[in-house]
Residue frames as a rotation matrix with the C-alpha (Angstrom) as fourth column:
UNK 1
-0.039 0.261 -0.965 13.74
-0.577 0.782 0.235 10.88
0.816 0.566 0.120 17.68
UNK 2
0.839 0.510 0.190 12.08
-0.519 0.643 0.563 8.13
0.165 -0.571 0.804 20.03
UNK 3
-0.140 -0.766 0.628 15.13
-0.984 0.179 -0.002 6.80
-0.111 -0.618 -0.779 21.77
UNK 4
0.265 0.311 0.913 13.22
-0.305 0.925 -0.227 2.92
-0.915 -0.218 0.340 21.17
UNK 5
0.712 -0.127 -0.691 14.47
-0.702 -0.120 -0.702 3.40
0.006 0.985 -0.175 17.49
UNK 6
0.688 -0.600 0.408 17.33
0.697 0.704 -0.139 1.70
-0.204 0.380 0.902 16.03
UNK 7
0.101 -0.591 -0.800 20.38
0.065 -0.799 0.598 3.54
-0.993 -0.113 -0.042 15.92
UNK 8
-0.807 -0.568 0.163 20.68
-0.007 0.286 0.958 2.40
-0.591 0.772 -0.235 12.05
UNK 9
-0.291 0.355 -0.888 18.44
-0.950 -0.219 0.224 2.93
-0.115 0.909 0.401 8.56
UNK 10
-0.065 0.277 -0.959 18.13
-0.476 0.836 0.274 -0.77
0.877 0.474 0.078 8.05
UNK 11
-0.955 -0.042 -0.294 17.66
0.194 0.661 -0.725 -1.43
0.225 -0.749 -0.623 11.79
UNK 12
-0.701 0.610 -0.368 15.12
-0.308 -0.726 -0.615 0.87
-0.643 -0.318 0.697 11.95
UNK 13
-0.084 0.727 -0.682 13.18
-0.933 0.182 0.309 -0.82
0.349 0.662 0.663 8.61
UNK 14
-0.436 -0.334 -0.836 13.77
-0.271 0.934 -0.232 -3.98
0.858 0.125 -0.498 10.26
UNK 15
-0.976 0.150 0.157 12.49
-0.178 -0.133 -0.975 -3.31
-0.125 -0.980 0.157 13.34
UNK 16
-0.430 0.879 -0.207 9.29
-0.771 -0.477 -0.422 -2.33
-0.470 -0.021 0.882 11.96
UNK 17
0.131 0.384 -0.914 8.48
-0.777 0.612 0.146 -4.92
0.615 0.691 0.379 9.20
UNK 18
-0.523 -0.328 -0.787 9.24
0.112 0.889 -0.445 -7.71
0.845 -0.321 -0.428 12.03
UNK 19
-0.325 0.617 0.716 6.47
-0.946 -0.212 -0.247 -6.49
0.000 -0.758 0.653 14.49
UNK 20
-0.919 0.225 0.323 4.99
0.145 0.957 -0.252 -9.42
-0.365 -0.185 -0.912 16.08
UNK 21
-0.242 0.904 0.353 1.69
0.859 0.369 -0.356 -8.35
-0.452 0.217 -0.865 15.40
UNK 22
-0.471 -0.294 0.832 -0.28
0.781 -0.576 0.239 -5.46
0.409 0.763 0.501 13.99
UNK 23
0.962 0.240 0.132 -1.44
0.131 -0.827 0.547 -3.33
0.240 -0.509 -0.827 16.61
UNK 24
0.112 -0.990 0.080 2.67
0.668 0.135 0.732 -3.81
-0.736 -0.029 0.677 17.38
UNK 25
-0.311 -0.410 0.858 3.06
0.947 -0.062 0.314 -2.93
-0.075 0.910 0.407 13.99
UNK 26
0.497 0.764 0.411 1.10
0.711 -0.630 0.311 0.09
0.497 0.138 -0.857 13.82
UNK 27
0.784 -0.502 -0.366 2.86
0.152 -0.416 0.897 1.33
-0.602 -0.758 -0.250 17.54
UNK 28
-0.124 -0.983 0.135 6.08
0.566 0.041 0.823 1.14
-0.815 0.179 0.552 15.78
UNK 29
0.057 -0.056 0.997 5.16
0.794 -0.602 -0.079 2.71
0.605 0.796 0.010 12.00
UNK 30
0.623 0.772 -0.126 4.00
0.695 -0.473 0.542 5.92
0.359 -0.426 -0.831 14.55
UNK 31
0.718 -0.675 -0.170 7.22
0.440 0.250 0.863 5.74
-0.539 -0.694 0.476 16.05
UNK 32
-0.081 -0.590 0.803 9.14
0.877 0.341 0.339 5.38
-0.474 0.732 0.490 12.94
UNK 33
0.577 0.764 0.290 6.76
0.710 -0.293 -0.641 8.88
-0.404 0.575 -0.711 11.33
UNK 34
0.743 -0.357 -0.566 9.05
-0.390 -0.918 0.067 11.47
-0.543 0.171 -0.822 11.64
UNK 35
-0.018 -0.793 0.609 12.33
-0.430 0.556 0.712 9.19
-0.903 -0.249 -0.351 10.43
UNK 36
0.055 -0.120 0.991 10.49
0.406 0.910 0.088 7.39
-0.912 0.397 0.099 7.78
UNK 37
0.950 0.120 -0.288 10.97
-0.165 -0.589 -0.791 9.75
-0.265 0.799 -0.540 4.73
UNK 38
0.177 -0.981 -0.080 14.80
-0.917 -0.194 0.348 10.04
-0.357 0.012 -0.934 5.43
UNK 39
-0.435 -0.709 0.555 15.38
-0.470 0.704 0.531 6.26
-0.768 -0.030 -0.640 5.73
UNK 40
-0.400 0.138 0.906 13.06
0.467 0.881 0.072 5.07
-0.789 0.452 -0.417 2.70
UNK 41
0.470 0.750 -0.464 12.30
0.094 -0.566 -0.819 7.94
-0.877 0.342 -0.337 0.63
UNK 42
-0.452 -0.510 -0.732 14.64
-0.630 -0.399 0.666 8.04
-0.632 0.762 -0.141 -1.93
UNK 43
0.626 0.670 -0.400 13.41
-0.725 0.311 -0.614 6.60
-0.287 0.675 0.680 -5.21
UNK 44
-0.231 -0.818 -0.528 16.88
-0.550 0.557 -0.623 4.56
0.803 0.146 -0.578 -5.49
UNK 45
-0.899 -0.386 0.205 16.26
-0.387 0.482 -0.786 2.55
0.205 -0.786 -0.583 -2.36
UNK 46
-0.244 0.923 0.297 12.31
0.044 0.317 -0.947 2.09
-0.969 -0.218 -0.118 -2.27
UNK 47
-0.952 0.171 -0.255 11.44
-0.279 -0.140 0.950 1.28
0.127 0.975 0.181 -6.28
UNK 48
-0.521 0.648 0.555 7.94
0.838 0.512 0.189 -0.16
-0.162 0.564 -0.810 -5.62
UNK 49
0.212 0.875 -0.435 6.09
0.325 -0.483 -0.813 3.07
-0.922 0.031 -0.387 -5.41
UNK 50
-0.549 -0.520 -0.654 8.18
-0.628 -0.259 0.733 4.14
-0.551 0.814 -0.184 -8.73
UNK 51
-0.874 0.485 0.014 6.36
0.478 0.855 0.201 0.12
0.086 0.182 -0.979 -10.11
UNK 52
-0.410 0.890 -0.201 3.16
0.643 0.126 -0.756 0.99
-0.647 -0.439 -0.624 -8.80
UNK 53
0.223 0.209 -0.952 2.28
-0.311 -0.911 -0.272 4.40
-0.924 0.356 -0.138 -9.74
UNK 54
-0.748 -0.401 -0.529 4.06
-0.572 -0.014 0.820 3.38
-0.337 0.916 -0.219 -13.62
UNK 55
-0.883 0.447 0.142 1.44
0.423 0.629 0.652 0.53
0.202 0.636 -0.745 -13.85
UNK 56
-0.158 0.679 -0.717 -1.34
0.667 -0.462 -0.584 2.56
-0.728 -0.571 -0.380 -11.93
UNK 57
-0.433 -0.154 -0.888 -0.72
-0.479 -0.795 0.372 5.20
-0.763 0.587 0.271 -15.21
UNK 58
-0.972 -0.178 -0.153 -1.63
-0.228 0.564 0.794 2.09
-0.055 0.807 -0.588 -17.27
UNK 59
-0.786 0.603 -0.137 -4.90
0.569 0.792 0.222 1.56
0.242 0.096 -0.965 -15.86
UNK 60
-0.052 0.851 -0.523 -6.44
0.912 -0.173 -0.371 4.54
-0.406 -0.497 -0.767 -14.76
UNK 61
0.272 0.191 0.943 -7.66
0.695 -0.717 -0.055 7.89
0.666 0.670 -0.328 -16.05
UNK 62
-0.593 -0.796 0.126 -6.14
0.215 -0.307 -0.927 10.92
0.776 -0.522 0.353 -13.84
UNK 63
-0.637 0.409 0.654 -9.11
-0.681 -0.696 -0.228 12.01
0.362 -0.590 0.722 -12.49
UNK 64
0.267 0.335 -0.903 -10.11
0.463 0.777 0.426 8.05
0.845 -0.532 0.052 -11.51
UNK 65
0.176 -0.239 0.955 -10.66
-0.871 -0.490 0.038 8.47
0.459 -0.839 -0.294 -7.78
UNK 66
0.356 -0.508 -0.785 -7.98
-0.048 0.829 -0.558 6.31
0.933 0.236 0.271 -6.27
UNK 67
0.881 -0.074 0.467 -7.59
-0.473 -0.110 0.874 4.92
-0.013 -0.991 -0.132 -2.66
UNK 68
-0.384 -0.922 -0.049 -3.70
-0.591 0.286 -0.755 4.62
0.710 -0.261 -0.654 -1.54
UNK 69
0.949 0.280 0.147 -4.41
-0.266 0.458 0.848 2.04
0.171 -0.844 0.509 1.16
UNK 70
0.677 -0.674 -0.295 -1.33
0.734 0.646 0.208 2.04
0.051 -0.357 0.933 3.10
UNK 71
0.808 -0.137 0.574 -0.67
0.333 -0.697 -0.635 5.12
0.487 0.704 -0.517 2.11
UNK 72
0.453 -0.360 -0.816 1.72
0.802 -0.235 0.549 6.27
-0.390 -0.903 0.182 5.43
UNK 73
-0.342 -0.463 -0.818 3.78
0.345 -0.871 0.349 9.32
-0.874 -0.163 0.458 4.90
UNK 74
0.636 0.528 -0.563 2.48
-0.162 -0.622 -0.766 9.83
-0.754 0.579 -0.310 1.30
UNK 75
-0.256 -0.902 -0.348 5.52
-0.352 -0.248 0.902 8.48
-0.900 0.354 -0.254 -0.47
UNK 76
-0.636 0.006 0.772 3.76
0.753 0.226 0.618 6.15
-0.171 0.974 -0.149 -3.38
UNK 77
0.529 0.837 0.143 0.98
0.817 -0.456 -0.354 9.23
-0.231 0.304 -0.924 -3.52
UNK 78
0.249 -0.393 -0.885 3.65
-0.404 -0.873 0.274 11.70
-0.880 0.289 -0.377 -4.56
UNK 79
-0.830 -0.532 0.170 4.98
-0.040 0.360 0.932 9.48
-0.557 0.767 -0.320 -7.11
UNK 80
-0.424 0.777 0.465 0.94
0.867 0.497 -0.042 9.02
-0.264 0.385 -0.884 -8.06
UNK 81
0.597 0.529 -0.603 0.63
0.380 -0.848 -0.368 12.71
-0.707 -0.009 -0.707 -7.95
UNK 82
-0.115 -0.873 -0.474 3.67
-0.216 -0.444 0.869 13.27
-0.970 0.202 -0.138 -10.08
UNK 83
-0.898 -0.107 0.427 2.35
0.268 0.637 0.722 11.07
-0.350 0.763 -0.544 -12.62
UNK 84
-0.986 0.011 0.166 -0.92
0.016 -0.987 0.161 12.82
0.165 0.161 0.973 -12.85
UNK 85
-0.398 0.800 -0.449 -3.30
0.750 0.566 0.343 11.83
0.528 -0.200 -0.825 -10.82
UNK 86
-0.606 0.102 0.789 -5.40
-0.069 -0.995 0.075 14.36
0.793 -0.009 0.610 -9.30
UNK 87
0.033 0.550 0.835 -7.84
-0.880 -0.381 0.285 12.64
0.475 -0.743 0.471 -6.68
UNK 88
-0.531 -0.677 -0.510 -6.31
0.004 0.600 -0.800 10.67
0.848 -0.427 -0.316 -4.01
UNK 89
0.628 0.525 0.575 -7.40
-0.597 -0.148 0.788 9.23
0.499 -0.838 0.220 -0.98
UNK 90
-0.756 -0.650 -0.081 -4.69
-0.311 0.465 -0.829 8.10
0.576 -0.601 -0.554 1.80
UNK 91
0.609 0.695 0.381 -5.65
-0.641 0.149 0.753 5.44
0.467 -0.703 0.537 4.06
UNK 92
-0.330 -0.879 -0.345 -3.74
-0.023 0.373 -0.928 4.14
0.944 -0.299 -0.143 6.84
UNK 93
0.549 0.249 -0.798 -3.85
0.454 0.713 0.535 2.96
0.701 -0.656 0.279 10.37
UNK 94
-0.383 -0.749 -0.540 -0.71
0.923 -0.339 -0.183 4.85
-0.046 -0.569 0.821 11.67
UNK 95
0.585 0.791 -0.178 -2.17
0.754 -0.611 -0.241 8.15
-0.299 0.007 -0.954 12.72
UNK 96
0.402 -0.718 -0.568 1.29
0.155 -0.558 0.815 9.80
-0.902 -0.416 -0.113 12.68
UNK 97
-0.519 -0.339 0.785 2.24
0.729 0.305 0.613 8.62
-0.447 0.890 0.089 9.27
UNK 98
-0.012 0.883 0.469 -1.05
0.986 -0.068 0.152 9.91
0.166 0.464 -0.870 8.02
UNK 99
0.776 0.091 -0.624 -0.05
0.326 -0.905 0.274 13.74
-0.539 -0.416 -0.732 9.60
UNK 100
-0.570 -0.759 -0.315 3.36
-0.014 -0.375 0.927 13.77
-0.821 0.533 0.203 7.69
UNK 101
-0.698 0.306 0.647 1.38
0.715 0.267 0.646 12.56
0.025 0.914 -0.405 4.17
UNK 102
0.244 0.869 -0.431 -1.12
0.951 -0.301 -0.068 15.53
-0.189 -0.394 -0.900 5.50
UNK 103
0.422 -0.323 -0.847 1.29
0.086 -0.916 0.393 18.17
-0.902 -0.239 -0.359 4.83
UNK 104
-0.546 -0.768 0.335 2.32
0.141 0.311 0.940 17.32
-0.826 0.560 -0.062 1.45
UNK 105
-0.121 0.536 -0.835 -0.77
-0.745 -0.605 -0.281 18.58
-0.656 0.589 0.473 -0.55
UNK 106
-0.910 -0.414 0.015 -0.80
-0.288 0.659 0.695 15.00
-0.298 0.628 -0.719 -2.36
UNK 107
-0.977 0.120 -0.175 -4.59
0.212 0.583 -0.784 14.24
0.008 -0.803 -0.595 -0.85
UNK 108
-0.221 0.933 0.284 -8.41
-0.190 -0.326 0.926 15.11
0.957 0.151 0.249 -1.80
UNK 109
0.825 0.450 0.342 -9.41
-0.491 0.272 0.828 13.09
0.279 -0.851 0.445 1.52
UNK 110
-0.453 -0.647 -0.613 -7.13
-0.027 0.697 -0.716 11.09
0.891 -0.308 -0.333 3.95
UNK 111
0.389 0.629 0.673 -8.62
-0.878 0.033 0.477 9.23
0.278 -0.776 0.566 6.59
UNK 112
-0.621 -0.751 0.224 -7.20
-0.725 0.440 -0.530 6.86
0.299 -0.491 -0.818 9.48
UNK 113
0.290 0.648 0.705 -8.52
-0.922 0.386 0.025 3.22
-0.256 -0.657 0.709 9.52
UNK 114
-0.256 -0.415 0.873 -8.47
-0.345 0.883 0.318 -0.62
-0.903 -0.219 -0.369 9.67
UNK 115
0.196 0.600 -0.776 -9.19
-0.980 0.157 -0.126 -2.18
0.046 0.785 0.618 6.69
UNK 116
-0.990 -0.046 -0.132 -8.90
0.006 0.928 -0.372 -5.55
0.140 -0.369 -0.919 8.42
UNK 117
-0.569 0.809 -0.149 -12.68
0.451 0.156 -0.879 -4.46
-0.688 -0.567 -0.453 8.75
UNK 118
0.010 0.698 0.717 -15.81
0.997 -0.064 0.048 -2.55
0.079 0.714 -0.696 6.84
UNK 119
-0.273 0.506 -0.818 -15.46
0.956 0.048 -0.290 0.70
-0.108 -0.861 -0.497 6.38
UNK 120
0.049 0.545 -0.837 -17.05
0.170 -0.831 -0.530 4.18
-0.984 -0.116 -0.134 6.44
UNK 121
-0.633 0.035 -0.774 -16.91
-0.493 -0.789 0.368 4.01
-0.598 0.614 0.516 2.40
UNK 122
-0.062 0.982 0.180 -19.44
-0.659 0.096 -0.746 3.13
-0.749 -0.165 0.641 0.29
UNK 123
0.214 0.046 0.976 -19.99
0.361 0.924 -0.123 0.24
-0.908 0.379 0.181 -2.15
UNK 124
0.477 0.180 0.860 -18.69
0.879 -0.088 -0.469 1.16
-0.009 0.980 -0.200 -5.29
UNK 125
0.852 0.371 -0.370 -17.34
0.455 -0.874 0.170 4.27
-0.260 -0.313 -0.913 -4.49
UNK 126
0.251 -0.955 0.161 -13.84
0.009 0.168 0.986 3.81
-0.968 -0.246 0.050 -5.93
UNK 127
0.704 -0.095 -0.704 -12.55
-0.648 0.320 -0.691 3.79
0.291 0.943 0.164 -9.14
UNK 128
0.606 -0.341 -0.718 -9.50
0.456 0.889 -0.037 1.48
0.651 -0.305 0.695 -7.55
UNK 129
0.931 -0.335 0.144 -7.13
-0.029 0.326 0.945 0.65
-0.364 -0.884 0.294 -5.02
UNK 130
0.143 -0.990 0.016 -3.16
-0.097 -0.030 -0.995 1.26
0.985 0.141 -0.101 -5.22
UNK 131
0.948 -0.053 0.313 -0.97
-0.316 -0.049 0.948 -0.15
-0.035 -0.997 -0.064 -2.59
UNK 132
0.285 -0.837 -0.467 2.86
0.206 0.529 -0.823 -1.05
0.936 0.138 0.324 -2.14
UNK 133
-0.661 -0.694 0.285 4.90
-0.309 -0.095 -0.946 -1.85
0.684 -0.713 -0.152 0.74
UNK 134
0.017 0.817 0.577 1.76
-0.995 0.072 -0.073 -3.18
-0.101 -0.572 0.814 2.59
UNK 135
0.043 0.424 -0.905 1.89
-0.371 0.848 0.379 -7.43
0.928 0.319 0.194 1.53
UNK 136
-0.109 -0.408 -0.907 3.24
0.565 0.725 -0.394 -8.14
0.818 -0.555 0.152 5.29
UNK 137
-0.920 -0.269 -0.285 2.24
0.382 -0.453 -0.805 -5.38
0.087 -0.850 0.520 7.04
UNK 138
-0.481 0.876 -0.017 -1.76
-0.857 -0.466 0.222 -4.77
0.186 0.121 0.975 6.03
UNK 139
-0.289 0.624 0.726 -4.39
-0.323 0.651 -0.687 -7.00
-0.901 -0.433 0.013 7.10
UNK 140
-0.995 -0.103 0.005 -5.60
-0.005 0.092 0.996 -9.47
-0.103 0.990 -0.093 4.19
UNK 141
-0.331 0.894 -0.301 -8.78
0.641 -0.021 -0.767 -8.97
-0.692 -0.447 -0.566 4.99
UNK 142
-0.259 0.018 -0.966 -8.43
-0.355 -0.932 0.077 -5.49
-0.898 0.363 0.248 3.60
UNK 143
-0.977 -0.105 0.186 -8.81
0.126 0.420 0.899 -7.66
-0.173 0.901 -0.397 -0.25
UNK 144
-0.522 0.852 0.048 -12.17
0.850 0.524 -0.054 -8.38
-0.071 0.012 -0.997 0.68
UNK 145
0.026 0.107 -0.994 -12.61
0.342 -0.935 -0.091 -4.59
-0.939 -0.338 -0.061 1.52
UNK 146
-0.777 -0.336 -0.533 -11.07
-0.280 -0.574 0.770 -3.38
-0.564 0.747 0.352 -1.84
UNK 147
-0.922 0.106 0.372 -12.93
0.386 0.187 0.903 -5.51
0.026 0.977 -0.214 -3.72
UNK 148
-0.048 0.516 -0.856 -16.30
0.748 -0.549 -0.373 -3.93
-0.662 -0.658 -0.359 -1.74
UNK 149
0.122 0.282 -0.952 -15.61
0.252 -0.936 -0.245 -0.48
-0.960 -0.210 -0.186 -2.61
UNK 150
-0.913 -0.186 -0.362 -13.72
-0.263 -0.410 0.873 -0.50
-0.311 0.893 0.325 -6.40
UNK 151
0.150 0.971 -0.189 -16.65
-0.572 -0.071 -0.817 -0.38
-0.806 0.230 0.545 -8.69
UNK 152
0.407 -0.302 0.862 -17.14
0.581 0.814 0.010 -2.98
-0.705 0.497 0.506 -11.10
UNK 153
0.755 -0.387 0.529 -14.67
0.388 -0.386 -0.837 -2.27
0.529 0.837 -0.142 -14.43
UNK 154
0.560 -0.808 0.184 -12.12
-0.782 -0.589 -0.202 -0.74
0.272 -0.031 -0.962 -11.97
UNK 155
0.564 -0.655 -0.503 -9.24
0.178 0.691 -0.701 -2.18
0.807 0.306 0.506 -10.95
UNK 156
0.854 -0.520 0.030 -6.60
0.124 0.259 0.958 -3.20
-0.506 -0.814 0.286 -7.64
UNK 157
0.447 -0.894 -0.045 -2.93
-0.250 -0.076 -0.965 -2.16
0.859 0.442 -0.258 -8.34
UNK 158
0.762 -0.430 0.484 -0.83
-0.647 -0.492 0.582 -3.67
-0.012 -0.757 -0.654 -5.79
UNK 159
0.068 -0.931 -0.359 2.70
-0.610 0.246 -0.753 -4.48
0.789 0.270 -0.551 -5.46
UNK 160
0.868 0.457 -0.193 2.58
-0.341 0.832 0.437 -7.85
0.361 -0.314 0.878 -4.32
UNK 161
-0.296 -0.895 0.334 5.58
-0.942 0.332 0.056 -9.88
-0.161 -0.298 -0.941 -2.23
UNK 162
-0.014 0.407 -0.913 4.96
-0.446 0.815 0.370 -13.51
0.895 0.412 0.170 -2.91
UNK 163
-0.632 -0.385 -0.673 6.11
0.279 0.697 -0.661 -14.89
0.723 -0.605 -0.333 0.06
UNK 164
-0.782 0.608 -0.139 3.76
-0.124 -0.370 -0.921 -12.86
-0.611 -0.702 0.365 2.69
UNK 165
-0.441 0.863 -0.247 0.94
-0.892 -0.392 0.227 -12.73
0.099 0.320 0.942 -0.03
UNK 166
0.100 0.250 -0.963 0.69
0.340 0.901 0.269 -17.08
0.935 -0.354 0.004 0.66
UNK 167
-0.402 0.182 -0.897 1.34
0.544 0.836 -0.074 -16.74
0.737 -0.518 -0.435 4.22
UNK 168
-0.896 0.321 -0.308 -0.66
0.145 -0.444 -0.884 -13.96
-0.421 -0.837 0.351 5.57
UNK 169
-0.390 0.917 0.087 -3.87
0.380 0.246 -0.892 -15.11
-0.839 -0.314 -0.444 3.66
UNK 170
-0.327 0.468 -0.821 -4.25
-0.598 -0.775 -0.204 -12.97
-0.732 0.424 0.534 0.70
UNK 171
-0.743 0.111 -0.660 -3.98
-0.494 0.574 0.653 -15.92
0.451 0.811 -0.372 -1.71
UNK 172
-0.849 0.520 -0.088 -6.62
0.512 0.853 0.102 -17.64
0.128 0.041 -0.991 -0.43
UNK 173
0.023 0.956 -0.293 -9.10
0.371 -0.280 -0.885 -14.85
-0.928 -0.088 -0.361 0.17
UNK 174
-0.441 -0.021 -0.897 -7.89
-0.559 -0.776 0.293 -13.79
-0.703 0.630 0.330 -3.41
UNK 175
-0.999 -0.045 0.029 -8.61
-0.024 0.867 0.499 -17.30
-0.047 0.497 -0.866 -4.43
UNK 176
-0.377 0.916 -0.139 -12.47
0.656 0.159 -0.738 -16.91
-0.653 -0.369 -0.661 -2.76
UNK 177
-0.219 0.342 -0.914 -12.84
0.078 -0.927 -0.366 -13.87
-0.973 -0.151 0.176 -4.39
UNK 178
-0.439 -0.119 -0.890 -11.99
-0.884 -0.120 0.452 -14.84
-0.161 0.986 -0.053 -7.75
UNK 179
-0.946 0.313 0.082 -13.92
0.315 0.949 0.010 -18.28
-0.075 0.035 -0.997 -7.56
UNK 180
0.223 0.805 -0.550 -17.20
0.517 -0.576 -0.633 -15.58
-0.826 -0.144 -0.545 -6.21
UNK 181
0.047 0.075 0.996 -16.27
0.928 -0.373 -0.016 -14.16
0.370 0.925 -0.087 -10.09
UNK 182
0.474 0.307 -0.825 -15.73
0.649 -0.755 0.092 -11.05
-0.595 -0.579 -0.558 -7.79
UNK 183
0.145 -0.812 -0.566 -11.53
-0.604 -0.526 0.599 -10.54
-0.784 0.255 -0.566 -8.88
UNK 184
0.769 -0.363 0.526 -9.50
0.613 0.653 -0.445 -11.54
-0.182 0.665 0.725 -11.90
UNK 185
0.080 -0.902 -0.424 -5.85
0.522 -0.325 0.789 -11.10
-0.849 -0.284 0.445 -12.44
UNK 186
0.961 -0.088 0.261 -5.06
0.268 0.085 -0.960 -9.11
0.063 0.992 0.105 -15.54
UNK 187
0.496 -0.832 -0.248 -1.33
-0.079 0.242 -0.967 -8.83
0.865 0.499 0.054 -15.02
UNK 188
0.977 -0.067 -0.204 1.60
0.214 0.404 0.890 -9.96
0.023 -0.912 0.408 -13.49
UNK 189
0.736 -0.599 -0.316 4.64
-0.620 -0.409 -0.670 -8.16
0.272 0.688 -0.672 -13.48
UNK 190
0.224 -0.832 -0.507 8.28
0.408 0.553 -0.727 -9.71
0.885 -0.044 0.463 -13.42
UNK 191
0.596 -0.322 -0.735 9.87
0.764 0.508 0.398 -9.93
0.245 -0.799 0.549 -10.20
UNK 192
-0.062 -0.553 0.831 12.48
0.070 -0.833 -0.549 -6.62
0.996 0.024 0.091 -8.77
UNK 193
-0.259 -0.359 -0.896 14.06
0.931 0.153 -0.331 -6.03
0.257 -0.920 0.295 -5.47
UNK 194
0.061 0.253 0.966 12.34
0.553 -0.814 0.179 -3.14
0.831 0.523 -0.189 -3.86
UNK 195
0.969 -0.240 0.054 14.26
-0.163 -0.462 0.872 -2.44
-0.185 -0.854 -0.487 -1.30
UNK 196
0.696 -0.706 -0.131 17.81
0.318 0.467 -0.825 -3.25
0.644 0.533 0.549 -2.92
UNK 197
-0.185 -0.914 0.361 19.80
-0.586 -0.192 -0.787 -1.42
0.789 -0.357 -0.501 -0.66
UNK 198
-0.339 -0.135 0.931 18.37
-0.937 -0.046 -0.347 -1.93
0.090 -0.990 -0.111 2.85
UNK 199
-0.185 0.169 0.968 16.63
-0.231 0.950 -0.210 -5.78
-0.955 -0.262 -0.137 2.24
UNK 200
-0.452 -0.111 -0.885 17.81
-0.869 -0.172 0.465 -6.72
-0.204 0.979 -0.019 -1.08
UNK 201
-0.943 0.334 -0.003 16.19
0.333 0.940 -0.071 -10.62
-0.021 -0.068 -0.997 -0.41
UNK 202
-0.117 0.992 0.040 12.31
0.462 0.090 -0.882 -9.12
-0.879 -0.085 -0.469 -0.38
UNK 203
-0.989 0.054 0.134 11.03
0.135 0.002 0.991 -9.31
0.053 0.999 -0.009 -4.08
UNK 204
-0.293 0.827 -0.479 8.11
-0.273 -0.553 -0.787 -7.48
-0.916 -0.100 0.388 -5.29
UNK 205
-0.940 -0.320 0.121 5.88
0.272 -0.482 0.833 -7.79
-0.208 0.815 0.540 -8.02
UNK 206
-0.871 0.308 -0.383 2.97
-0.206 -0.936 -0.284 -5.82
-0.446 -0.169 0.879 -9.77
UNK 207
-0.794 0.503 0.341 -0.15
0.544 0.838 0.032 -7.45
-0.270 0.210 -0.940 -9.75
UNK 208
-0.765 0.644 -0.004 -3.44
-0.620 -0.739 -0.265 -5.69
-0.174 -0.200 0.964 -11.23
UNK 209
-0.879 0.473 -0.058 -6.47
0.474 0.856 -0.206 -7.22
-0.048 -0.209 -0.977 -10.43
UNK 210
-0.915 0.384 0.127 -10.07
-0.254 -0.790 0.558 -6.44
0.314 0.479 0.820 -11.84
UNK 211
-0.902 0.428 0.063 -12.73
-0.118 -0.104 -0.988 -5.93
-0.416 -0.898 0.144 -10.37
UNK 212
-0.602 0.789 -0.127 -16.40
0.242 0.331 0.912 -7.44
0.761 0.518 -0.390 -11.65
């Protein structure tokens, strides 16, 4: 293990999620690849992909073809594979991440980009978009993206913080988007700590947004 780590589990999640920026942010997840199963994999300590993947069961058929965006090691795409989903697509930014989630058989396609930008998939080309653990650490850009690729009738599943989703932009390009009759919420779940052990103060909750 990279010696620039934290000696600690919750220094080490701290480190990361407090990057100054995201090309920072990105350097550090890389870092973090081999490590980051151990210190956030358990389903007791990281509930949103458990959240996600339960409401993600509500909205899609198994063989909807669904982009993880954020996907890094593969942890909410096991929990999406467990539940029976059958064609996944990881995307992520951290190439390293994206090599552990590579060995895990979870994956139809997994492919390593920004989604702070346009890219390589095609309009429509989605049935939707699952994401958790991403509200402070994905470009919000990336909204504008999802809504892009999910075809109309599908649907955005992502496990929303409140606090990053106002101040890194998503609410207001979600606002544009849904004014442009693009998105519309159709639910909001209740509130849940989804990190209880290691940052019990960062509430999550499960927003699914539909796509026109």
């Amino acid at each position: 293990m990279t010696t620039e780590l934290p000696d600690t589990r919750a220094g080490r999640i701290d480190w990361v999620i407090r990057a100054p920026d995201n090309a920072e942010m990105r350097r550090r997840y890389d870092i973090w690849a081999q490590a980051y199963d151990a210190d956030v994999g358990s389903a007791d300590d990281y509930l949103a992909p458990m959240q996600t993947a339960k409401a993600a069961k509500g909205v899609f058929d198994p063989d909807a073809r669904i982009m993880d965006a954020g996907a890094g090691t593969g942890l909410l795409g096991k929990t999406l594979k467990q539940e029976g989903f059958r064609n996944l697509v990881a995307v992520d930014y951290a190439a390293e991440m994206l090599e552990i989630a590579r060995g895990k058989d979870l994956y139809s396609e997994i492919h390593t980009c920004d989604l702070s930008a346009p890219t390589e998939f095609g309009t429509n080309s989605f049935d939707g978009v699952v994401s958790c653990g991403t509200t402070s650490q994905m470009p919000s850009a990336s909204l504008r993206e999802f809504a892009r690729i999910v075809r109309p009738g599908g649907a955005i599943v992502f496990a929303v913080v409140p606090e990053p989703w106002q101040d890194c932009g998503y609410a207001d390009i979600y606002s544009d988007l849904h004014q442009a009759g693009q998105l519309s919420l159709q639910s909001r779940g209740a509130p849940f700590q989804m990190m209880p052990t290691t940052e019990p103060e960062f509430m999550c909750e499960i927003w699914v947004m539909d796509v026109h």
